[in-house]
N, C-alpha and C positions, 0 to 999 in steps of 0.2 A: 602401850604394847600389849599388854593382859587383854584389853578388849578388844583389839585386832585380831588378838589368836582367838577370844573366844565367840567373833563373831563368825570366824570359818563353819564350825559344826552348825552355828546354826543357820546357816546359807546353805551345808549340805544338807540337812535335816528339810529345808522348803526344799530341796531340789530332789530330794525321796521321795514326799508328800506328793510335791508338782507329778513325779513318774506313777507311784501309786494311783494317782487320781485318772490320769490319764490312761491307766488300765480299762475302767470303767466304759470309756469310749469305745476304746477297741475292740473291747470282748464285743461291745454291740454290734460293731460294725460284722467281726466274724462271725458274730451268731445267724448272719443272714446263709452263711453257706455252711457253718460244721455245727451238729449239734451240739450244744450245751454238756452232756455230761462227756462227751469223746474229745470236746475244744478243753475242758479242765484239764483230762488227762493227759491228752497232748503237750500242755503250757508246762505239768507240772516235772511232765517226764523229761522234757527237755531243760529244764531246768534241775532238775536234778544231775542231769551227765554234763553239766556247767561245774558242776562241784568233785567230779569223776577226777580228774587230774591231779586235787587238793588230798582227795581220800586215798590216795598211789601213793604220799609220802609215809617214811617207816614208823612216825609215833602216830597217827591215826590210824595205821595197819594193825600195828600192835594195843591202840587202846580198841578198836572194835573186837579184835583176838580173845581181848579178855573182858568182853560182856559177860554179865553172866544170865541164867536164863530170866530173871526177875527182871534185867534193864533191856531186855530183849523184848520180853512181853509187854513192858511200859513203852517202849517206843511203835512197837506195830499199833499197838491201841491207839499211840497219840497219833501215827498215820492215817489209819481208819478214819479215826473221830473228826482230825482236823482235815485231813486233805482230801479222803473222800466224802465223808458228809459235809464239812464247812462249806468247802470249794467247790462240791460237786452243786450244793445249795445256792452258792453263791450267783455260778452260771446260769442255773434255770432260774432263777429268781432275773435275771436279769432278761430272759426271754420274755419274760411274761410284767414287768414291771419297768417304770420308769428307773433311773440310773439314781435320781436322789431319793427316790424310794428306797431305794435297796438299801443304798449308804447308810440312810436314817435309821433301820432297822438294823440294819449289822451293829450299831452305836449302839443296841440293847445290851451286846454283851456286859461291858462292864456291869451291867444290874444283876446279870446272870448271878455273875463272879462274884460278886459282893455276898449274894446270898447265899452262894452252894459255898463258899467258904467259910461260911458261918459251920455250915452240917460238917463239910469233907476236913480241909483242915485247919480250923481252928481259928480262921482271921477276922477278927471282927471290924467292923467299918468304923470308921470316925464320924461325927456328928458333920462335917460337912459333906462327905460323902453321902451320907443319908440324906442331904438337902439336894443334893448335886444330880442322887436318884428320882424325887421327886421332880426336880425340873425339868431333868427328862425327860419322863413320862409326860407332864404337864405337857411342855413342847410336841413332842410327838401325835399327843391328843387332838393340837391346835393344828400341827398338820394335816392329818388325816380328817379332820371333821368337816363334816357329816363322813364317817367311812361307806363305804360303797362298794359293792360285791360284781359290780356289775362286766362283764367278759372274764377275763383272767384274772384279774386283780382278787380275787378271793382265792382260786387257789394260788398264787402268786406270794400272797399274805401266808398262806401255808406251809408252803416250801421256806420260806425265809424266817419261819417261827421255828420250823426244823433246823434249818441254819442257824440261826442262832442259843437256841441251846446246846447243838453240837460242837459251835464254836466255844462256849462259856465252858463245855464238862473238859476242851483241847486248851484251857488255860489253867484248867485246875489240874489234868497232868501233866500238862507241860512245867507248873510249878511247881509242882511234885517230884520231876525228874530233875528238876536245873535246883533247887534250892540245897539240891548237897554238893552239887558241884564235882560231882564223881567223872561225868562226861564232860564234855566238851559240845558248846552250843553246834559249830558245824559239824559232829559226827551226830549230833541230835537232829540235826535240820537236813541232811543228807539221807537217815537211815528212815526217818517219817516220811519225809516226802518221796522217798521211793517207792517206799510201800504204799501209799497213800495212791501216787500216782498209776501205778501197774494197775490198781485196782480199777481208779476211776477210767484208764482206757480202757481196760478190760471188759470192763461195763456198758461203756459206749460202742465200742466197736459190737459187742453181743445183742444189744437194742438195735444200733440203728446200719448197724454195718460201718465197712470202713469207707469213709468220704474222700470225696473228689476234691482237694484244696487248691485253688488257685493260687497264680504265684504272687498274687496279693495279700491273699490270708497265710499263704507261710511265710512272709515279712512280718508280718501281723504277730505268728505264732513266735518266731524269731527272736522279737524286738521283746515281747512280753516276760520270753523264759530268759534271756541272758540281761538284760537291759532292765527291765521293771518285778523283776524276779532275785535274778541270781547279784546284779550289779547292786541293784537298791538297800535288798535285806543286809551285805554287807557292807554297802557304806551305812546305813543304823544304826548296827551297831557298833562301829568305826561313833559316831555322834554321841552315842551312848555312855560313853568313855568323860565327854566333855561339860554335856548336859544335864541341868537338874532334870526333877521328878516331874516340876512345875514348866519346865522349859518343854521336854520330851511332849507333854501331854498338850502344852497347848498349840504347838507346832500341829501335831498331830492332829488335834480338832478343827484345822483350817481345811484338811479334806472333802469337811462337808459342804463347806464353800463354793471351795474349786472343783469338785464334781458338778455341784449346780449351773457354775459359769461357763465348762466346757460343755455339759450336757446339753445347754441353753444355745451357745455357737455354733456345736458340729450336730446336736441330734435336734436341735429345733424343739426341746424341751424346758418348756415355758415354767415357770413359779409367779404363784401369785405371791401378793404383798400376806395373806393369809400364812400359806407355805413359806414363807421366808419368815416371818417372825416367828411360827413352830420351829421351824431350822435354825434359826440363833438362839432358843432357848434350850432345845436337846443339845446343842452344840456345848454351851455352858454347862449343863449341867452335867452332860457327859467326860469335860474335859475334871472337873470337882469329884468326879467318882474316880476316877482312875491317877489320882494325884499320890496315893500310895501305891497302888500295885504297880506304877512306873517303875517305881525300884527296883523291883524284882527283875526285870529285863529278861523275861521270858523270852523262850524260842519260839512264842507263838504272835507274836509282833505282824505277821504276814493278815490279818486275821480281815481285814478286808481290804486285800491288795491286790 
């Protein structure tokens, strides 16, 4: 009986992964008609007023009532940091770069996090993390080599080096704010990504104007903010409840995978046997780094969804 109950979460846990991976496609396919930083804002905004009707009840009225100005400043920041530079990162990275490029790179975060929590606050890594980093990198190396600058792909490579560090400083406060437990993950995951989003549209619409969507791309935008947004992050953490450290993270490292294989189907996005053996070594290695900070069950879980 125990292993029937506890194979549920982790059937929902592939079926987050499976939605999350399947973002990657879409966003491509919308990037052909709404630009990049206006499609983030969009996805993110609407995704946010999915969580509107949750924040109308009276004990998340009254716990946002009494922020005070300290957790108010901590969460605009975590807005900023993560959702309009991660996610705004994330989008143009994907204009300009393959779908498992991207992924593979987002996957630098945990090395981030390892490090800057050494300086910020206080976490030092375990010896297998430290291996888990190096394979990583290793992996990555074996991916990209010979690296090549050539069209987009360098600045491509830079936007997403942006992204990623802006993702890693939105796990150091996102652990920051969740580690006392004073808030509450959806009044944290609602008040960030509001602010996060107003911005990123704000930004887009100021660059590139407001765009013409077809009623294809607002299924598109639809399916992303309620479906692989709003539905996903809280069945997770729904999973999180059931799942180890070890369970959480390696679930999670099948993305790099299944980004490959859908990318491969619907964008004609080829991998060599080269690229695939970098892909299962970052994949390990990255799953080996983030075997501790799973615990933590931060609100910034979204980080490349």
């Amino acid at each position: 009986m125990k292993s029937k109950i506890h194979l549920l979460p982790i059937l929902q846990a592939l079926l987050v992964t499976f939605l999350w991976s399947t973002s990657f496609i879409i966003i491509k396919w919308g990037l052909l008609e709404i630009p990049p930083v206006t499609f983030a804002g969009l996805r993110y905004f609407l995704a946010a007023l999915c969580f509107m009707p949750f924040m109308l009840k009276k004990n998340y009225l009254d716990e946002i009532k009494k922020l005070n100005t300290i957790q108010w400043r901590k969460l605009i920041l975590l807005g900023f940091v993560f959702y309009t530079f991660t996610q705004g990162a994330q989008f143009v990275g994907l204009s300009l770069l393959p779908s498992v490029s991207v992924s593979l790179l987002l996957n630098f975060t945990p090395i981030f996090v390892a490090v800057m929590g050494i300086f910020l606050i206080n976490e030092i890594p375990t010896k297998l993390q430290w291996i888990g980093g190096v394979a990583f990198i290793l992996g990555v190396l074996v991916y990209f080599f010979p690296v090549s600058f050539e069209g987009n792909q360098g600045l491509g490579l830079l936007v997403m080096g942006i992204g990623v560090v802006a993702n890693s400083g939105a796990a150091i406060i996102g652990r920051d704010i969740n580690r006392d437990k004073r808030i509450s993950p959806l009044v944290i995951t609602f008040i960030s990504m509001s602010v996060g989003a107003v911005i990123l549209l704000a930004s887009g619409i100021a660059m590139d104007g407001i765009p013409t969507i077809s009623l294809e791309n607002s299924l598109y935008l639809l399916w992303l903010a309620i479906v692989n947004t709003a539905f996903a992050f809280t069945l997770w953490n729904i999973t999180l409840r059931s799942l180890t450290a070890m369970e959480s993270s390696i679930i999670n490292g099948t993305m790099l995978i299944q980004i490959a294989v859908l990318a491969w189907y619907f964008l004609d996005e080829s991998i060599t046997l080269q690229e695939g053996a970098g892909m299962l070594i970052a994949a390990l290695g990255a799953v080996l780094v983030q075997l501790k900070f799973k615990k933590n069950k931060i609100a910034t879980s979204l980080s490349q969804k």
